[in-house]
Backbone bond lengths (Angstrom), bond angles and torsions (degrees), N, CA, C in turn:
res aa  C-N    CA-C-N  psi(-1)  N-CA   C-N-CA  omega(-1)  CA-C   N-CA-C  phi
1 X - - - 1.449 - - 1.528 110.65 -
2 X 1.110 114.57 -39.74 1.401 124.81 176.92 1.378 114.35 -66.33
3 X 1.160 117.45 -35.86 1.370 120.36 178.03 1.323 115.47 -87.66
4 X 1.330 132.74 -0.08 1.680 138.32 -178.34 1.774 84.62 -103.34
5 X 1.580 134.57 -33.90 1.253 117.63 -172.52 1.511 123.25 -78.30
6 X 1.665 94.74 -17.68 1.604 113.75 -173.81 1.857 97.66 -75.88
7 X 1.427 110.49 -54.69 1.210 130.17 163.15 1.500 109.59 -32.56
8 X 1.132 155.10 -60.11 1.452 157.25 -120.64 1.903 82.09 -124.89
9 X 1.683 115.60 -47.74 1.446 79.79 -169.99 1.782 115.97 -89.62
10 X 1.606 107.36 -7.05 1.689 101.86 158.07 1.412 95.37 -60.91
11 X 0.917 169.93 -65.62 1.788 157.59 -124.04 1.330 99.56 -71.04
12 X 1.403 97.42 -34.90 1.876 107.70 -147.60 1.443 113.31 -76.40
13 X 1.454 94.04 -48.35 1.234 133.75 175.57 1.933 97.62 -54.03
14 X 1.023 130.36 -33.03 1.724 133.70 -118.48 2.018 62.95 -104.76
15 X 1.478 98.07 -65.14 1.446 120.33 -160.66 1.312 106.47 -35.45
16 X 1.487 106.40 -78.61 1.295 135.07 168.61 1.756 113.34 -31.66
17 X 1.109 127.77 -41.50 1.932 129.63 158.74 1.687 88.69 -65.60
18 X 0.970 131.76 -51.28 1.524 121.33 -163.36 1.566 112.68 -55.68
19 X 1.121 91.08 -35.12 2.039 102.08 -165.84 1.412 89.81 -86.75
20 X 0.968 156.87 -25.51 1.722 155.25 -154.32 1.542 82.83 -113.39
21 X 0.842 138.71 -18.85 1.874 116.87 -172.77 1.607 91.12 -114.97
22 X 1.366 128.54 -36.91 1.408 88.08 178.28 1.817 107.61 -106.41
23 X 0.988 120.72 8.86 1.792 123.27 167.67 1.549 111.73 -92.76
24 X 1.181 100.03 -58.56 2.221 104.82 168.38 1.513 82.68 80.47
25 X 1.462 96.09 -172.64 0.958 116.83 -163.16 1.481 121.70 -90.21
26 X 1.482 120.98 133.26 1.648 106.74 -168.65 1.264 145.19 -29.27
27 X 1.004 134.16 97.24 1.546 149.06 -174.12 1.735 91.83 -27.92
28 X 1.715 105.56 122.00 1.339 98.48 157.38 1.866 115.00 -116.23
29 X 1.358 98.62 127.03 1.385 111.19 177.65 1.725 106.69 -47.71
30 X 1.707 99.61 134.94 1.784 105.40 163.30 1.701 111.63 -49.59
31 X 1.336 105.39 160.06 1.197 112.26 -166.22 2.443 96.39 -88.54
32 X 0.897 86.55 128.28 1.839 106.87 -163.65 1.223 109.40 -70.55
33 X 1.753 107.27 -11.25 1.447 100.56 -178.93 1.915 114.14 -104.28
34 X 1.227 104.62 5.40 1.312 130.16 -174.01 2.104 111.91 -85.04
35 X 1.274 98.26 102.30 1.509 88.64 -179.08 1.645 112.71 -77.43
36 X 1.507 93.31 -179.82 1.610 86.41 -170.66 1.530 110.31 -92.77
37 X 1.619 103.30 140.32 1.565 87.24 -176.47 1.632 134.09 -80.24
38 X 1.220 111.22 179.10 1.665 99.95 -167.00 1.419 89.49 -147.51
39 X 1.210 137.32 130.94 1.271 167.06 -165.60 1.767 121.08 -124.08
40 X 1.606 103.97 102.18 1.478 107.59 -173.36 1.333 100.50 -119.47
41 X 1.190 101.33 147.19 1.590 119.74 -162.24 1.767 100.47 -116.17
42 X 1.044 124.37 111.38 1.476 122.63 169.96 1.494 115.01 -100.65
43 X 1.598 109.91 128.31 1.148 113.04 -170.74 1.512 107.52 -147.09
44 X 1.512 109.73 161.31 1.888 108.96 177.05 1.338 99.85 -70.90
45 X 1.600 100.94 -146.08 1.585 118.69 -172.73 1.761 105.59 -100.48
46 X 1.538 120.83 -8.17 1.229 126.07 167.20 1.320 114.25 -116.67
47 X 1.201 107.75 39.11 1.791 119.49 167.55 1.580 117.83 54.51
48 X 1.359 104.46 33.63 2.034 113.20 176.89 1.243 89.83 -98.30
49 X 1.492 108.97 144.38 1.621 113.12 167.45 1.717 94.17 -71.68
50 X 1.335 81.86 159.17 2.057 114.70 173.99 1.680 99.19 -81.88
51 X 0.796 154.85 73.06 1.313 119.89 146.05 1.533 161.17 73.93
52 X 1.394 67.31 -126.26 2.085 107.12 164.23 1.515 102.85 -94.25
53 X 1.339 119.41 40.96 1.456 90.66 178.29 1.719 100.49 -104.81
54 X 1.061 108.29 -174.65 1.719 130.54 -163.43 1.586 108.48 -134.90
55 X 1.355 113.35 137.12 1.516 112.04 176.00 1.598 105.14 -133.13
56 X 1.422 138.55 143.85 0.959 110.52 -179.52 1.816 98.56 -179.91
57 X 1.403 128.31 119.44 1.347 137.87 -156.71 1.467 91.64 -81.03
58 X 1.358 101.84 122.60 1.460 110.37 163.68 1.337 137.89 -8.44
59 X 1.809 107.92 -57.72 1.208 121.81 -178.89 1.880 102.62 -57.41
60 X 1.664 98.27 -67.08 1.226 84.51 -176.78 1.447 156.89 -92.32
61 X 1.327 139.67 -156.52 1.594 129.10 -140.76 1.716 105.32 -110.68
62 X 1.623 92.42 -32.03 1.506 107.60 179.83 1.617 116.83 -65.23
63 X 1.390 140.09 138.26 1.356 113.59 -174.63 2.295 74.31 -126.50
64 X 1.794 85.36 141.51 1.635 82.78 177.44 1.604 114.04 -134.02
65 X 1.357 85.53 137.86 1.826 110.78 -157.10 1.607 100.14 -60.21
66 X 1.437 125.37 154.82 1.314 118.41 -172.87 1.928 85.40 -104.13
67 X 1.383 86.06 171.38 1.753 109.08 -177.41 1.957 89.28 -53.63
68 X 1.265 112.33 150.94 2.077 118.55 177.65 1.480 91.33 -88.06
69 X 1.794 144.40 -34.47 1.218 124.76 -167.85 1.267 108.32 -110.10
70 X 1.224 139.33 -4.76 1.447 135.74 -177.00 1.789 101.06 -125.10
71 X 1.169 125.79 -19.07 1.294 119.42 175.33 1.583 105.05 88.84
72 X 1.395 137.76 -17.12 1.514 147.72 -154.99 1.668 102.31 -84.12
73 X 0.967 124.70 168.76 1.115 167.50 -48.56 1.615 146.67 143.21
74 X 1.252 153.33 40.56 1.184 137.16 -151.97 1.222 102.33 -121.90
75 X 1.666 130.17 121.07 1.312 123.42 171.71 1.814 99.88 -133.40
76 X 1.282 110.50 154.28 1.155 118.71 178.13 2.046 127.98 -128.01
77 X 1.773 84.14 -19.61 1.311 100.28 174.68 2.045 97.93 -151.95
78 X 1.140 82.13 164.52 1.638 103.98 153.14 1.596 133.14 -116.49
79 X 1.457 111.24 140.27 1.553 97.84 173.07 2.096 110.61 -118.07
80 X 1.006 100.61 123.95 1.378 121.71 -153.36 1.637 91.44 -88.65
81 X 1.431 115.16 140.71 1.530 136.94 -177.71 1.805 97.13 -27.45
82 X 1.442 107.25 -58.42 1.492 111.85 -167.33 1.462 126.88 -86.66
83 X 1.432 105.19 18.12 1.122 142.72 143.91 2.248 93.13 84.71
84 X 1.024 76.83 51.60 1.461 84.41 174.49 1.946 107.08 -100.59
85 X 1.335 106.69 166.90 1.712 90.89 169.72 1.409 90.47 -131.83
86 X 1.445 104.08 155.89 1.734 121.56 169.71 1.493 102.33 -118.56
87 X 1.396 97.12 108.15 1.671 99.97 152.36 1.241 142.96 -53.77
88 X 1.045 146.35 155.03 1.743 117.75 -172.83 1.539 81.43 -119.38
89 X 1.580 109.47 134.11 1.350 112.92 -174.90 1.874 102.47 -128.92
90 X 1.306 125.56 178.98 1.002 129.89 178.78 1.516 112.38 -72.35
91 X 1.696 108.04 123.20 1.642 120.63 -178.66 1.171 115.78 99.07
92 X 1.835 107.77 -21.61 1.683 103.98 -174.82 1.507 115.90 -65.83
93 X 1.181 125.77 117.53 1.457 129.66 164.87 1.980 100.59 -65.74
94 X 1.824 81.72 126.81 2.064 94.41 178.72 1.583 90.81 -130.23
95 X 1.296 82.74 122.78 2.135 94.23 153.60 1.617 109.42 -78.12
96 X 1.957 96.09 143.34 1.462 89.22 168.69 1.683 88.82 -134.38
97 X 1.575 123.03 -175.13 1.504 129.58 -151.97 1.840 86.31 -144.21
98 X 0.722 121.82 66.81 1.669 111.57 178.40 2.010 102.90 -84.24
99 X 1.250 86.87 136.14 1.400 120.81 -172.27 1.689 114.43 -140.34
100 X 1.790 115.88 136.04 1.337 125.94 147.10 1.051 113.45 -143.71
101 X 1.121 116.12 -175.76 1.820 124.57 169.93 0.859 122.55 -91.75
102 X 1.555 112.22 110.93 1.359 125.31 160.12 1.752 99.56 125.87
103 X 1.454 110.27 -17.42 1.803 123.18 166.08 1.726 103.91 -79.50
104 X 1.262 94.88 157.61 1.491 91.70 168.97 1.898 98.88 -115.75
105 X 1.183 103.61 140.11 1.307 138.45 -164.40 1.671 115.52 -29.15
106 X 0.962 161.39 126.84 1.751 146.50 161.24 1.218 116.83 -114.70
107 X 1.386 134.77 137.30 1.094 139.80 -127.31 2.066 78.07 -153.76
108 X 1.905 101.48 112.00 1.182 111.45 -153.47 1.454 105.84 -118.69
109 X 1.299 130.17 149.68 1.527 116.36 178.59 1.746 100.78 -137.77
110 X 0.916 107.85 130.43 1.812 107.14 -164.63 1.743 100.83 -129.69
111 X 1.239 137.91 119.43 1.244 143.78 143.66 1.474 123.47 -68.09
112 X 1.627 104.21 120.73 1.546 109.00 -164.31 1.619 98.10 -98.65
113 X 1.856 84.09 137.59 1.587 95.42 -175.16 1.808 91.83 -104.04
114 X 1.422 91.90 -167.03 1.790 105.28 -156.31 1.875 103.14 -77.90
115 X 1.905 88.84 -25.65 1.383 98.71 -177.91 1.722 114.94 -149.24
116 X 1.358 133.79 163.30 1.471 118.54 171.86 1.268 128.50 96.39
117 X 1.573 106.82 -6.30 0.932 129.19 -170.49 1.680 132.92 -46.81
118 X 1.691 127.56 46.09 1.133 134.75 -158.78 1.005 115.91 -140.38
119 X 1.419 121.32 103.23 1.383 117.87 -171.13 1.739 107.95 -127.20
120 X 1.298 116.52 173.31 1.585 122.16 -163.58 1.494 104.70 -118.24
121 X 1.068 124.16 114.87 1.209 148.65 149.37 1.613 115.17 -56.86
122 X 1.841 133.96 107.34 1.209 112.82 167.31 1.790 99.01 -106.62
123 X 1.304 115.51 150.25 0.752 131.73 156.12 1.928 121.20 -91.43
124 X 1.433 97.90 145.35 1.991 94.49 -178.66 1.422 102.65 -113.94
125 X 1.639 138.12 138.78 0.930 143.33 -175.11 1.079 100.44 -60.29
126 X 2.225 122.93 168.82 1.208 92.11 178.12 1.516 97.67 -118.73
127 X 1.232 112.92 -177.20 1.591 112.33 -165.35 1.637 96.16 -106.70
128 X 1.756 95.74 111.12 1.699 95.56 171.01 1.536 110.82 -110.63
129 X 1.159 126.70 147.72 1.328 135.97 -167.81 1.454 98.14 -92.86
130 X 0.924 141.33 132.69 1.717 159.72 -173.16 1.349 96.96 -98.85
131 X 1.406 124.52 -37.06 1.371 112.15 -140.47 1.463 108.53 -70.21
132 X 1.358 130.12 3.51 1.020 122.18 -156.36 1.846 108.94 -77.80
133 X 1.033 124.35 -177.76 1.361 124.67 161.04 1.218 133.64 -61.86
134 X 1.548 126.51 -36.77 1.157 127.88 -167.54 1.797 90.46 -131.82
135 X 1.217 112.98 76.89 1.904 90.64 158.23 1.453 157.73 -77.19
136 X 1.363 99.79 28.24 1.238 133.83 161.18 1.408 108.76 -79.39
137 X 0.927 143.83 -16.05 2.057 152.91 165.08 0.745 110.69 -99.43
138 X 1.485 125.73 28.76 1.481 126.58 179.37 1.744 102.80 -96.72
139 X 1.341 119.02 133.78 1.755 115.41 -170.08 1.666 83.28 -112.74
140 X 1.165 108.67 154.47 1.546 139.35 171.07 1.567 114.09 -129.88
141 X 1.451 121.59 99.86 1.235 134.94 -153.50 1.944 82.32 -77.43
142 X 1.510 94.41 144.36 1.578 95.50 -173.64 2.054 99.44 -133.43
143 X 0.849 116.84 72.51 1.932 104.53 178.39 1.426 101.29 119.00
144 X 1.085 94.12 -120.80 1.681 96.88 176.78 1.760 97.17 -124.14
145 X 1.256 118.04 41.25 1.844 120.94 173.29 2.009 90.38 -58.22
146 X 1.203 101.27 154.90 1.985 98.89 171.57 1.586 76.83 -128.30
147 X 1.469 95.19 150.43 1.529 113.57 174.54 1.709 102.20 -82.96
148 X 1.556 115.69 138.14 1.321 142.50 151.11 1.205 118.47 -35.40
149 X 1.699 136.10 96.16 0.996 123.02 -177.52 1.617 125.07 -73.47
């Protein structure tokens, strides 16, 4: 008798390691209020990150600086003037406004997938004419600055 009880609780025991190694431990769901992130890469015309560059969705007020050694990027939401937030969710089409000094401006439209989310932005230098007389009055349009007529 003793030996069918010793028996039954190795089994039990046997089972019980079985269900913990292949079930583990309860799956915890991502947190739902977390959008998905999206990763923009700003770069010249020979693939160096920019810098000084700027990223920043039309709607809103905040303009946000990319990484100084990789040129990147990571956004996951927006917070909108009226202090609302937009998640970036799967399928949503987001405008972005990328800007630096001395690039001229690109105006970007990116569809967010479920995953992978990293795409490259080039920026083109812009072509300033020197020739003028005084190059000290030379303006370098920077964001959305409008030149002084």
């Amino acid at each position: 008798m003793l030996r069918i009880r010793r028996v039954a609780l190795v089994a039990m025991a046997w089972c019980a390691a079985l269900f913990l190694a292949f079930a583990g431990p309860p799956a915890i769901a991502g947190n739902t209020e977390d959008g998905i992130p999206v990763t923009v890469r700003v770069v010249d015309e020979a693939a160096q990150p920019i810098p000084t560059a700027v990223v920043r969705h039309p709607q809103e007020q905040d303009r946000h600086r990319v990484n100084t050694e990789t040129g990147m990027l990571t956004l996951s939401v927006l917070y909108m003037p009226d202090g609302s937030e937009v998640l970036f969710t799967k399928g949503m089409s987001i405008d972005f406004e990328v800007s630096a000094p001395g690039y001229v401006n690109q105006k970007v439209t990116y569809v967010i997938r479920k995953r992978r989310n990293t795409f490259d932005v080039t920026l083109v230098k812009m072509a300033i004419d020197m020739s003028d007389d005084d190059p000290d009055d030379i303006t370098i349009q920077f964001g959305r600055d409008k030149p002084i007529d």
